[in-house]
Each structure stands twice: as structure tokens, then as C-alpha cells.
TITI-544059 format. One record per residue (C-alpha): residue in one letter; residue number from 1; x, y, z. Coordinates in steps of 0.02 Angstrom, whole numbers, plus 50000, padded with zeros to 5 digits. Example, Ala and Ser with C-alpha at 12.3 -4.5 7.8 and 13.67 -1.06 7.14 Angstrom:
<sites>
<site code="A" pos="1" X="50615" Y="49775" Z="50390"/>
<site code="S" pos="2" X="50684" Y="49947" Z="50357"/>
</sites>
This chain:
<sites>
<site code="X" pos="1" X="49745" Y="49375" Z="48453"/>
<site code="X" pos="2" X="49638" Y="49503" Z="48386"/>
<site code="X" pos="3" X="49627" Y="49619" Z="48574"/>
<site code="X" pos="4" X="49814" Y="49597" Z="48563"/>
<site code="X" pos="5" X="49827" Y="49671" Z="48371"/>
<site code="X" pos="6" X="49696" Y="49798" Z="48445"/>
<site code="X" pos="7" X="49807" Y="49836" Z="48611"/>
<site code="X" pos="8" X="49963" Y="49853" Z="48489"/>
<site code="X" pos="9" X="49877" Y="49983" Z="48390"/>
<site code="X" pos="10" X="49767" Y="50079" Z="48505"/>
<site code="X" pos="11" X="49873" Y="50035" Z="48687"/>
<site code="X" pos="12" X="49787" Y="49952" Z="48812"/>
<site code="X" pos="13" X="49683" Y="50015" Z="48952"/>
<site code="X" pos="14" X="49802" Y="50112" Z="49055"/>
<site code="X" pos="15" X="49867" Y="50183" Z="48916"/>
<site code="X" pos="16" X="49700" Y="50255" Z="48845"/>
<site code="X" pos="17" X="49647" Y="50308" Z="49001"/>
<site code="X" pos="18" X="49815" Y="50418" Z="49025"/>
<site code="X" pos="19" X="49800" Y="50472" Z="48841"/>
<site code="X" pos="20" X="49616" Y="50535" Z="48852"/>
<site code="X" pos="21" X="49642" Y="50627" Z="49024"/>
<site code="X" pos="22" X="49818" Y="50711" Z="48937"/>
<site code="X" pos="23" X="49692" Y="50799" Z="48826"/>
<site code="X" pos="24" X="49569" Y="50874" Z="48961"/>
<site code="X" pos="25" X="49634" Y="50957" Z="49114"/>
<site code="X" pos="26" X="49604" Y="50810" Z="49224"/>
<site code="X" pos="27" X="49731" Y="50784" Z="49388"/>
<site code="X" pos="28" X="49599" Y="50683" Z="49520"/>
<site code="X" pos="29" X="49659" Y="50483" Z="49489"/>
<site code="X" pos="30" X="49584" Y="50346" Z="49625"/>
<site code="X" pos="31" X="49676" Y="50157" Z="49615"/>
<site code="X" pos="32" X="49598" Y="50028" Z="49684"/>
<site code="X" pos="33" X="49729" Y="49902" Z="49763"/>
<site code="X" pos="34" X="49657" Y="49722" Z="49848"/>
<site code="X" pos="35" X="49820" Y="49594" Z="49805"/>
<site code="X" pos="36" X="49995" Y="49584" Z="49903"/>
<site code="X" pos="37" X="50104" Y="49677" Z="49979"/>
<site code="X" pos="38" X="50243" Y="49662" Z="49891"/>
<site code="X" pos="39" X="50168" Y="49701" Z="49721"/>
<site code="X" pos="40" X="50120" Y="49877" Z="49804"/>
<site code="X" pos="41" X="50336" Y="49907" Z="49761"/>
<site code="X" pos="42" X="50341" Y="49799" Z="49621"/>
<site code="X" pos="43" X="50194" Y="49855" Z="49495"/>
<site code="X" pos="44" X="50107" Y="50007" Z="49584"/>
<site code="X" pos="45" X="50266" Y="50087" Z="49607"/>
<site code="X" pos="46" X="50271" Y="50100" Z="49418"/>
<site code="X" pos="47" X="50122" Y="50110" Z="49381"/>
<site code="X" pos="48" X="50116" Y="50285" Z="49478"/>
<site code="X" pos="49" X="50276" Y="50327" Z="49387"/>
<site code="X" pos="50" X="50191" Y="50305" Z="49245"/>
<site code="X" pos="51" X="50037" Y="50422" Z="49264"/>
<site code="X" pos="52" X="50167" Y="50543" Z="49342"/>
<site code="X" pos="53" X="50232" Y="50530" Z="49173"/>
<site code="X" pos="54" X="50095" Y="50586" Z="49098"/>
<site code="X" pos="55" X="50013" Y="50684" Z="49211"/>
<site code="X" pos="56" X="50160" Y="50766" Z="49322"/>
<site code="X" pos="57" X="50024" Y="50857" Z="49430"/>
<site code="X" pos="58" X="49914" Y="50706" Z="49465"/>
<site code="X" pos="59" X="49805" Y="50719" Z="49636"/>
<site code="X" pos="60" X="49826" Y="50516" Z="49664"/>
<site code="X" pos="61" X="49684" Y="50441" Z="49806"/>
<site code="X" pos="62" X="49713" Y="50255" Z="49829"/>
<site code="X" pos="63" X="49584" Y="50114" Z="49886"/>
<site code="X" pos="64" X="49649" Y="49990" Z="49996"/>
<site code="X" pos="65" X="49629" Y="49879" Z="50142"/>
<site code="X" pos="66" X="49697" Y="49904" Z="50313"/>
<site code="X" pos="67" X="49847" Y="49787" Z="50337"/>
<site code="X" pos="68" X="49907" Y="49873" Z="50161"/>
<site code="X" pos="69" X="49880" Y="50051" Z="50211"/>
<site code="X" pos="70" X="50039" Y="50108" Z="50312"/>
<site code="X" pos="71" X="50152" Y="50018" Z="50141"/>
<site code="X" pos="72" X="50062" Y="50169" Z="50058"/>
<site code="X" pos="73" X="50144" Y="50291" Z="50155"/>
<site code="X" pos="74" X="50310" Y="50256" Z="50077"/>
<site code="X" pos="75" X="50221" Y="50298" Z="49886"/>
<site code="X" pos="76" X="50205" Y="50452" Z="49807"/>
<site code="X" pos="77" X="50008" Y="50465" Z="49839"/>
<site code="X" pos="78" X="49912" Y="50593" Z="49918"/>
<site code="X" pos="79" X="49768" Y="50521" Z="50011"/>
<site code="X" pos="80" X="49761" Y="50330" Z="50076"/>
<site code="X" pos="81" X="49581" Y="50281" Z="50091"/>
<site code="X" pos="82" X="49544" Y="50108" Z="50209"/>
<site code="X" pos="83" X="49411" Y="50011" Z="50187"/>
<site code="X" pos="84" X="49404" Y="49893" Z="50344"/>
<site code="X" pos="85" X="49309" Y="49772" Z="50274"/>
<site code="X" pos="86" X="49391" Y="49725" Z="50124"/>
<site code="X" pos="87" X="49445" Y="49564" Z="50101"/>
<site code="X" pos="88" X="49581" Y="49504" Z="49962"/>
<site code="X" pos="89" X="49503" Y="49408" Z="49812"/>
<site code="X" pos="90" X="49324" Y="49474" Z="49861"/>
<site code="X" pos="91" X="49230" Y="49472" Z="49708"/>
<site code="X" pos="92" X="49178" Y="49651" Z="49657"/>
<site code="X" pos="93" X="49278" Y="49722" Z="49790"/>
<site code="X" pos="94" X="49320" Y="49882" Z="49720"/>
<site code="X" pos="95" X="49120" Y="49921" Z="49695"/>
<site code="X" pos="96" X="49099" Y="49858" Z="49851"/>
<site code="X" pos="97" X="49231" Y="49953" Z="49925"/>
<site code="X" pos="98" X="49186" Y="50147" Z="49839"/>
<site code="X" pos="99" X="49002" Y="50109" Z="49901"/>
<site code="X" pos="100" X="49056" Y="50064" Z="50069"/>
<site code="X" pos="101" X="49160" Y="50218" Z="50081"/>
<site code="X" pos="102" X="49058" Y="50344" Z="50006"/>
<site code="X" pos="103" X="49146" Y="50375" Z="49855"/>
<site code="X" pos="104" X="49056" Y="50431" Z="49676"/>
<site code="X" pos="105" X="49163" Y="50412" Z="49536"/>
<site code="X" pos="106" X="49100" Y="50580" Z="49447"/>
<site code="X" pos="107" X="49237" Y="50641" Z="49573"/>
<site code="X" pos="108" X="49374" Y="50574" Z="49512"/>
<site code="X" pos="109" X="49453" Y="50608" Z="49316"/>
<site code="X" pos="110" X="49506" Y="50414" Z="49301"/>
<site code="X" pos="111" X="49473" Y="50292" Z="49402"/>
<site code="X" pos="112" X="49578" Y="50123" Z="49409"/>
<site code="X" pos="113" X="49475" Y="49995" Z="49496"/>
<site code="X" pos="114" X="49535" Y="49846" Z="49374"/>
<site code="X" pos="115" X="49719" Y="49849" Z="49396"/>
<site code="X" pos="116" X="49806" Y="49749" Z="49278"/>
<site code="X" pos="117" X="50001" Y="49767" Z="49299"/>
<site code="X" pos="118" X="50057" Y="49615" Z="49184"/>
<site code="X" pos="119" X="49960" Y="49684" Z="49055"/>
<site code="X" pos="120" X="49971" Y="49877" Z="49086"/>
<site code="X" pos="121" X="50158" Y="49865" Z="49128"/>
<site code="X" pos="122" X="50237" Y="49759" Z="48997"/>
<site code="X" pos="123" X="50266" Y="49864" Z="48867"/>
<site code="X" pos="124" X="50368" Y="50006" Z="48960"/>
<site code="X" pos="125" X="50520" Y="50033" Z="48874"/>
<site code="X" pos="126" X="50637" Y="50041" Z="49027"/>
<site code="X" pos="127" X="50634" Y="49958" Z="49212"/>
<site code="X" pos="128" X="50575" Y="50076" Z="49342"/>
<site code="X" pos="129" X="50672" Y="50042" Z="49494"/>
<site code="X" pos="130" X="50543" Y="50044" Z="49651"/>
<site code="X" pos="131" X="50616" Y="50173" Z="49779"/>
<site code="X" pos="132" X="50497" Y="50176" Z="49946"/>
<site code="X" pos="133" X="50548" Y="50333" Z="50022"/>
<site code="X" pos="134" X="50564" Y="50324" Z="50223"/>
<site code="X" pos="135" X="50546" Y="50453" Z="50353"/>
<site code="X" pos="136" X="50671" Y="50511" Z="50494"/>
<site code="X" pos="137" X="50508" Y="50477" Z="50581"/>
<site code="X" pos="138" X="50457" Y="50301" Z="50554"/>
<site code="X" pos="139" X="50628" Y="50270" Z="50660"/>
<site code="X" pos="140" X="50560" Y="50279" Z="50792"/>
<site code="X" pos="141" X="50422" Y="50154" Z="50783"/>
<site code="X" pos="142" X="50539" Y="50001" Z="50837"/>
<site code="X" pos="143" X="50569" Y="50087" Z="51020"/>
<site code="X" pos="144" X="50392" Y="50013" Z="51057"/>
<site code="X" pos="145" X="50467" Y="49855" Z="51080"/>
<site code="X" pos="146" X="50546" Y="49853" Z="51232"/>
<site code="X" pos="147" X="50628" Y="49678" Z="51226"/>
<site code="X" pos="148" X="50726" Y="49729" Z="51081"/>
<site code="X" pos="149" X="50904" Y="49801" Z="51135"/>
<site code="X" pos="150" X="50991" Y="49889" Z="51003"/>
<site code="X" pos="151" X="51186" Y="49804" Z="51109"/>
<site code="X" pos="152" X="51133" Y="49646" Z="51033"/>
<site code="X" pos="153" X="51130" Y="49572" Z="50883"/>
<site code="X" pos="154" X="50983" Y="49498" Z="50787"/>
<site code="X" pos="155" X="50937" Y="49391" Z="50626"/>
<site code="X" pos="156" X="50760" Y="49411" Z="50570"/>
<site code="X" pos="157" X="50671" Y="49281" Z="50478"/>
<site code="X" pos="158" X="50518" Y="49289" Z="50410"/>
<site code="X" pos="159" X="50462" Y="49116" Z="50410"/>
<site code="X" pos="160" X="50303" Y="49106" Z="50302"/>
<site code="X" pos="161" X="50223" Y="49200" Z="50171"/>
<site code="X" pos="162" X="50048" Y="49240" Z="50210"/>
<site code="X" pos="163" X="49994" Y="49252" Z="50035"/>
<site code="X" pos="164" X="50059" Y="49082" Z="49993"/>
<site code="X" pos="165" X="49890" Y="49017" Z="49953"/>
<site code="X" pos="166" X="49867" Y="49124" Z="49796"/>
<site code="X" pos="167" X="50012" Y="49050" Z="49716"/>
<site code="X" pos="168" X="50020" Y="48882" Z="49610"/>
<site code="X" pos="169" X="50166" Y="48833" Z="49684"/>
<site code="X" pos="170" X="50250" Y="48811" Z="49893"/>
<site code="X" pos="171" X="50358" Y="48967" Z="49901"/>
<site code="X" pos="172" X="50385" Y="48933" Z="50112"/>
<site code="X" pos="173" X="50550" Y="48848" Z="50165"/>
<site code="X" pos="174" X="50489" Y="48684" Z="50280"/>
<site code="X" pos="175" X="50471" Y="48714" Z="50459"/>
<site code="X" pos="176" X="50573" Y="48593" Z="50497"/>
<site code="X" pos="177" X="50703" Y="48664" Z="50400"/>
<site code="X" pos="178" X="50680" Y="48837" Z="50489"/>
<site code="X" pos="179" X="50693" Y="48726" Z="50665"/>
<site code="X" pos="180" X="50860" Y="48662" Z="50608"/>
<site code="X" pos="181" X="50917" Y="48835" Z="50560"/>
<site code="X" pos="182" X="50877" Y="48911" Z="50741"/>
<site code="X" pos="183" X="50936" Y="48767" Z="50827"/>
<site code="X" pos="184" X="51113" Y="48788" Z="50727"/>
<site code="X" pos="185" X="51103" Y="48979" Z="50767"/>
<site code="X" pos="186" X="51078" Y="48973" Z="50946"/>
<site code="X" pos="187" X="51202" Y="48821" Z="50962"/>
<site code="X" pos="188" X="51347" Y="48930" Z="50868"/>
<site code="X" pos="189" X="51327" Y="49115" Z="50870"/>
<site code="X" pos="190" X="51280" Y="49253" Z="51009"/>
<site code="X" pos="191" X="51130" Y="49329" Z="50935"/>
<site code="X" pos="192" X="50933" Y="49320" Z="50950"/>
<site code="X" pos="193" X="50822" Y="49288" Z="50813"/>
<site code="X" pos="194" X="50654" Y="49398" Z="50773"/>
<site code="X" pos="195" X="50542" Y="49311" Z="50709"/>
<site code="X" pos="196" X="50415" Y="49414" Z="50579"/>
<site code="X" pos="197" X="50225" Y="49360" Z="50487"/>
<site code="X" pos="198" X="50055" Y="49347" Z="50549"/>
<site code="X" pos="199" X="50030" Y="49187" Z="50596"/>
<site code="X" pos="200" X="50115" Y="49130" Z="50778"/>
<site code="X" pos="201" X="50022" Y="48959" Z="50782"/>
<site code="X" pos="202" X="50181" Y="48867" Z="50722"/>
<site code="X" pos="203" X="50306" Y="48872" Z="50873"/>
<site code="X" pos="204" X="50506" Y="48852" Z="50862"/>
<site code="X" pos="205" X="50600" Y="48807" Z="51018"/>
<site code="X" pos="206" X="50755" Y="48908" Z="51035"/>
<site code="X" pos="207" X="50793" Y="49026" Z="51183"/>
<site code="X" pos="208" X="50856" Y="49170" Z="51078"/>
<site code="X" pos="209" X="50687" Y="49182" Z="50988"/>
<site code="X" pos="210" X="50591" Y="49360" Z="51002"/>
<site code="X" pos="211" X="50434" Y="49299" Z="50913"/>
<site code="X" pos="212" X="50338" Y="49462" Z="50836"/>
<site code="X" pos="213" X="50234" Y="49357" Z="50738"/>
<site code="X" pos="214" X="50080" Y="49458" Z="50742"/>
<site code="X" pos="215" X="50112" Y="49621" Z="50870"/>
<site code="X" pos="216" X="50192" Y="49733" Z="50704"/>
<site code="X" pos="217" X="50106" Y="49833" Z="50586"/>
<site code="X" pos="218" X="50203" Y="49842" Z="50402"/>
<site code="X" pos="219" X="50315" Y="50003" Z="50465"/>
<site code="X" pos="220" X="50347" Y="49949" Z="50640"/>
<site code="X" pos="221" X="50414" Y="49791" Z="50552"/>
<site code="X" pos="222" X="50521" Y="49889" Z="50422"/>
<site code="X" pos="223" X="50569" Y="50002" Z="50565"/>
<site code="X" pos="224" X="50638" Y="49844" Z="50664"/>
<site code="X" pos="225" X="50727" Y="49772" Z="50499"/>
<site code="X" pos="226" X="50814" Y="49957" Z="50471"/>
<site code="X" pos="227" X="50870" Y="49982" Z="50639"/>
<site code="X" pos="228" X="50882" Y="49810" Z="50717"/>
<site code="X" pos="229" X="50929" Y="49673" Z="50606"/>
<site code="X" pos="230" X="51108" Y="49606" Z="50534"/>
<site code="X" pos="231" X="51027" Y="49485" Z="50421"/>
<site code="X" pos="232" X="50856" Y="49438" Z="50371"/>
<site code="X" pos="233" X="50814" Y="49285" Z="50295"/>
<site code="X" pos="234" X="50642" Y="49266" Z="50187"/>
<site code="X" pos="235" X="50548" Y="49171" Z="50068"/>
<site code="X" pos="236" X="50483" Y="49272" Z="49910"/>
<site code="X" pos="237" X="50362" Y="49367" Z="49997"/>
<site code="X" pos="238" X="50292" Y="49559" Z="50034"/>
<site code="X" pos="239" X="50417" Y="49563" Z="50188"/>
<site code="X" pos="240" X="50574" Y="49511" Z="50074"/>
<site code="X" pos="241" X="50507" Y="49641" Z="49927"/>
<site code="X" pos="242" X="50470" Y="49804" Z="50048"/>
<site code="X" pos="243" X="50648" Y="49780" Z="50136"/>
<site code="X" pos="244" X="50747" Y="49771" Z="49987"/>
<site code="X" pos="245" X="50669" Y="49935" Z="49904"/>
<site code="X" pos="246" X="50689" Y="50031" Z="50051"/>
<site code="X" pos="247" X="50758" Y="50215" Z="49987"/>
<site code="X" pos="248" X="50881" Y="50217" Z="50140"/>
<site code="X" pos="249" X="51038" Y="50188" Z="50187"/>
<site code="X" pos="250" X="51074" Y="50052" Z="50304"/>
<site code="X" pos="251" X="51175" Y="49894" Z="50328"/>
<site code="X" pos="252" X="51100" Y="49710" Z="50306"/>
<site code="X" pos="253" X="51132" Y="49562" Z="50215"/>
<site code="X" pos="254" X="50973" Y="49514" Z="50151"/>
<site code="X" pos="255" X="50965" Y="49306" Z="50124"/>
<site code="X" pos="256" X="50802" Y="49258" Z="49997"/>
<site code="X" pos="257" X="50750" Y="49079" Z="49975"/>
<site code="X" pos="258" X="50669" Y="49045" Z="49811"/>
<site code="X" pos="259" X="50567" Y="48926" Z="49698"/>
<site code="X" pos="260" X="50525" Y="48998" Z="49555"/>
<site code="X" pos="261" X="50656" Y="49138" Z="49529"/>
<site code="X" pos="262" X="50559" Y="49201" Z="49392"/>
<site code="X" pos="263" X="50461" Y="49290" Z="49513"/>
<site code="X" pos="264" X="50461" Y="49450" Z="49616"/>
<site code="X" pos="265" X="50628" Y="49557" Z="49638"/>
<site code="X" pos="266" X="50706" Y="49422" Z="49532"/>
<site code="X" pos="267" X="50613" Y="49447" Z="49389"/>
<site code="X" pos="268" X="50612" Y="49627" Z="49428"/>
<site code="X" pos="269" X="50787" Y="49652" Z="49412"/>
<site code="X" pos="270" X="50816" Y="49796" Z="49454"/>
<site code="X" pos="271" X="50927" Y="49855" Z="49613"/>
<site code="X" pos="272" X="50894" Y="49901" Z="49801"/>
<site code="X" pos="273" X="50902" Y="50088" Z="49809"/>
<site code="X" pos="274" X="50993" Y="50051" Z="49972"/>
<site code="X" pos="275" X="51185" Y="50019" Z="49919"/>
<site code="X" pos="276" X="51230" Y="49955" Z="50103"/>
<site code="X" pos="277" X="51111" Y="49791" Z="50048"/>
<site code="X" pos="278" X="51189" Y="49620" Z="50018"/>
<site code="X" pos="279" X="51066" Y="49514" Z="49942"/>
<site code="X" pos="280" X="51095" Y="49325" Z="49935"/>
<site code="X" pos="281" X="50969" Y="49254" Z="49858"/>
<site code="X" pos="282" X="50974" Y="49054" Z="49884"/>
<site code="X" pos="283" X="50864" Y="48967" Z="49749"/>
<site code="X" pos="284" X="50795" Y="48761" Z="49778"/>
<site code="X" pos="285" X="50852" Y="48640" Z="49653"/>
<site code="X" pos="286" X="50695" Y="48589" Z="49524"/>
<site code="X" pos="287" X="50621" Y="48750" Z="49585"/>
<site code="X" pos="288" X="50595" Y="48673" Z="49747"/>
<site code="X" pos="289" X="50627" Y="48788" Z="49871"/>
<site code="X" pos="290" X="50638" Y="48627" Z="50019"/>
<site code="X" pos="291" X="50784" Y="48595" Z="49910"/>
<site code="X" pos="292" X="50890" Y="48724" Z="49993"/>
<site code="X" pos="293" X="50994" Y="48646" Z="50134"/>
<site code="X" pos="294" X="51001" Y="48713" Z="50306"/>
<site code="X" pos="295" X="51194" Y="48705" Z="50286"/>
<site code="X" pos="296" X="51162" Y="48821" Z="50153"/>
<site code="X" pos="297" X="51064" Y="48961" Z="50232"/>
<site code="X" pos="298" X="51178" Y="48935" Z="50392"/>
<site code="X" pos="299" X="51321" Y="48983" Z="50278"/>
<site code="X" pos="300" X="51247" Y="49154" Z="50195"/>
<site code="X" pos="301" X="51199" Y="49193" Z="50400"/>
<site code="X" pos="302" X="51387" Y="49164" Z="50459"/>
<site code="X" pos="303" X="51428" Y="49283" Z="50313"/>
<site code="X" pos="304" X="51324" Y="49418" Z="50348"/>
<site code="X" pos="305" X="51375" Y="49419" Z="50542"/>
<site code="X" pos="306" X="51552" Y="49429" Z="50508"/>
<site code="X" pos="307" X="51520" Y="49551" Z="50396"/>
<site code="X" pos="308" X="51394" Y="49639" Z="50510"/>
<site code="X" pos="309" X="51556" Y="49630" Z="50637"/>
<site code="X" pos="310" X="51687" Y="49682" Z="50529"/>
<site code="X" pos="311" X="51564" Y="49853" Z="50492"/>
<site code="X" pos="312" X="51541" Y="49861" Z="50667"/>
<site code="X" pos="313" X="51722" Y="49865" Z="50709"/>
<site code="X" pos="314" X="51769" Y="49988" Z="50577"/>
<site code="X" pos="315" X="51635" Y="50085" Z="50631"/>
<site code="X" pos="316" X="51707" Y="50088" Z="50823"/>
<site code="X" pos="317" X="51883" Y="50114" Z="50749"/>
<site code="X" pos="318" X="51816" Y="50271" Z="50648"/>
<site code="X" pos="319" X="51732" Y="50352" Z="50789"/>
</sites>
């Protein structure tokens, strides 16, 4: 009670920080980042914004580890450093992180190595809406999988979320329930299903399954979504968050299954920068997300490929 009266009064640590440094000529900020991917558009995204606001010519460096690195490249930051080491939840990673890298705070006019978004976050007066700018020449990046082929037509999935663990609740649709899905898909409609995550040790059996489970780093995965997929289906997860913010145009109806809705873009609320988006988000009864019904998903999928047709057509008549 009495930090909060404090906080109220005085603004809380980000706040300071950007105050002090507004009254010194101070432009060198480091963040340290160790936690999802999907919070790097949800809360750094503002919280960038933010010292932007305050600091319009800030020189931002950002700590991170590897598999988070190339999700940096669609920020407004000027140097990415990777420690390979790093390991999310590591206690003390960010000093273990600047010693393992060589770098001396003295160098840096603020230095954010104990991010706290909820906190730091909650009292901006308006919504920043994440926009993660991509290049003409991240494009190209899908090409490098050959059994792709941009004549057919493909629903991604992304069938578990790896951070699932550091959550108090299941936020994965049953694999069973994905195994019903494909089965319905390849049974019903003429298209091949790309299947995204780390983790390939769970295997579906369907012959229109391109399994890339594993073989894509985080832009050669967005890269894929952008210029491959009709639909993409995907629990709350880093995968679900980077596609939606995309700053691009391009068609795709995007299908989210949810449990606790008061999480991620949902809570967010704010919408994709990318007005060619359909979202559908699908949300389990008693905030269970096994509660949504393969029938269900099956439904938002024959949606979004007759709609994926219908563009398709027009697009054919137009040309």
C-alpha cells in the first residue's frame, strides 16, 4: 500500500528513470529482455514508445537471447545484442548476461535490466497499438523451403505453445483434438497443412502435412505465414501475437483458440495494423480451451478458405 501511494506520487521505476535522463543529455538506453516472444509486441513495443516519448533521439541496445533476436528486427532498436547462453527464467540473468558479453553499464545512460511491463505500463493513458514493421526483404526467406509451392493452398497451425509451462493454466488445444482437425481437413478440402513450433516429437498422421516444427527461425516462419498461408490456427502464444501485429498488408484469416481471454492480444485490444486480417478468435467454455469443438475450428477454417477463394478469384478477375 504504501510503494503504491509512493509510485502514485513519485511514478514508478520507468518513469523516474525517463524523468532523470530528460534532465541530462542522456540518449544510450540498454533493455534487457529474457521472457516470451509474444510479449516482445505486446509490452516492449510500448515500452520503446514510451522512452521514444521522452527521449525522441534515444540510441536503444537490447539484451536478449538467440531464438528472440531476429523478432527484434521488426522494433525500432538500434543494436540487438545475443547472448547464446541465456536461458529464460535464469536467475540473475541479466548480470549474467552484461558480464558474459562484455558490457559495463557506465556505458549506457539507463539501463533496464528489471523489466516490469505490468507495473511500468499500466498507467499509460492511451493503448499503443504494436506495429512490427517488415521488410521487402524478409520475403524472401520462405523460398528456402523448397516443398512449399506458392499454386497450393495451405493452413498453418501452430499446435503448441512452447512457453506453456510458465503459465498457471493449459493454454494448448488437445492433440487429439488437433488429429481430428487434420484428419477432417485432408478428408474435405484440397490443401496442405504447415505445421509450426519447436517441438516435432508429437506426430499427426495426415498426408497433406508439411511439418516445420523445428527447421524455421522466427522470420522465416512469419515469412511463410505472409506469403504462404490462407489461415492459421493458434493457441495464445508468441506465433499467434507476432502474426497479428505484422505492419503489412496481406490476406489471412487468423483462427485463435483461447482459455483465459483475458490474456495477450485479447486483453490488448487493440487492432492488427494489417486491415486484410480476419481474426476469429474461438474461446473454451469455463476457460477451458479443450472445450472448443473440432466442429468448431473446422467451421472458422471452411470460412477462411472460401474466403481465401473468393479473394483469389477476384483477384484473377481483376488482373
Amino acid at each position: 500500500m504504501i510503494r503504491k501511494l509512493i509510485e502514485s506520487i513519485i511514478g514508478n521505476g520507468l518513469d523516474r528513470a525517463l524523468a532523470k535522463a530528460s534532465k541530462r543529455d542522456t540518449h544510450r538506453y540498454l533493455v534487457y529482455w529474457n521472457r516470451g516472444l509474444g510479449d516482445i509486441a505486446l509490452g516492449v513495443y510500448p515500452l520503446l514508445a514510451r522512452i521514444r516519448e521522452m527521449a525522441p533521439d534515444a540510441e536503444i541496445t537490447v539484451v536478449t537471447r538467440h531464438e528472440l533476436a531476429e523478432a527484434f528486427q521488426l522494433l525500432p532498436v538500434q543494436r540487438i545484442l545475443v547472448d547464446d547462453a541465456l536461458v529464460r527464467g535464469e536467475p540473475d540473468g541479466a548480470m549474467k548476461a552484461f558480464a558474459r558479453l562484455g558490457i559495463r553499464r557506465k556505458d549506457f545512460d539507463v539501463v533496464l535490466d528489471r523489466v516490469n511491463l505490468t507495473k511500468w505500463l499500466a498507467g499509460q493513458p492511451r493503448k499503443v497499438p504494436p506495429r512490427l514493421v517488415w521488410r521487402p526483404e524478409f520475403d524472401a526467406l520462405c523460398g528456402r523451403f523448397l516443398e512449399l509451392d506458392q499454386r497450393k493452398r495451405y493452413v498453418g497451425a501452430h499446435v503448441n505453445s512452447e512457453t506453456g509451462r510458465f503459465y498457471g493454466y493449459v493454454k494448448d488445444w488437445p492433440a487429439d483434438h488437433w488429429q481430428a482437425l487434420f484428419a477432417q481437413i485432408e478428408a474435405r478440402y484440397p490443401v496442405e497443412l504447415i505445421l509450426f513450433g519447436h517441438d516435432p516429437s508429437r506426430a499427426f498422421q495426415a498426408r497433406n502435412i508439411v511439418d516445420l516444427r523445428g527447421k524455421t527461425s522466427s522470420l522465416e516462419m512469419l515469412s511463410i505465414i505472409k506469403n504462404n498461408c490462407h489461415v492459421l490456427i493458434a493457441p495464445d502464444s508468441g506465433v499467434l501475437t507476432m502474426a497479428y501485429y505484422l505492419d503489412c498488408r496481406f490476406p489471412l484469416t487468423l483462427i485463435s483458440l483461447w482459455a483465459d481471454p483475458r490474456q495477450g492480444i485479447l486483453k490488448k485490444g487493440t487492432p492488427s495494423p494489417n486491415d486484410a486480417l480476419r481474426h476469429v478468435p474461438l474461446r473454451g467454455a469455463d476457460e477451458q480451451v479443450a472445450n472448443i469443438g473440432v466442429a468448431e475450428v473446422l467451421a472458422a477454417v471452411e470460412s477462411g478458405l472460401a474466403d481465401a477463394k473468393l479473394r483469389g478469384a477476384s483477384s484473377a478477375s481483376g488482373s
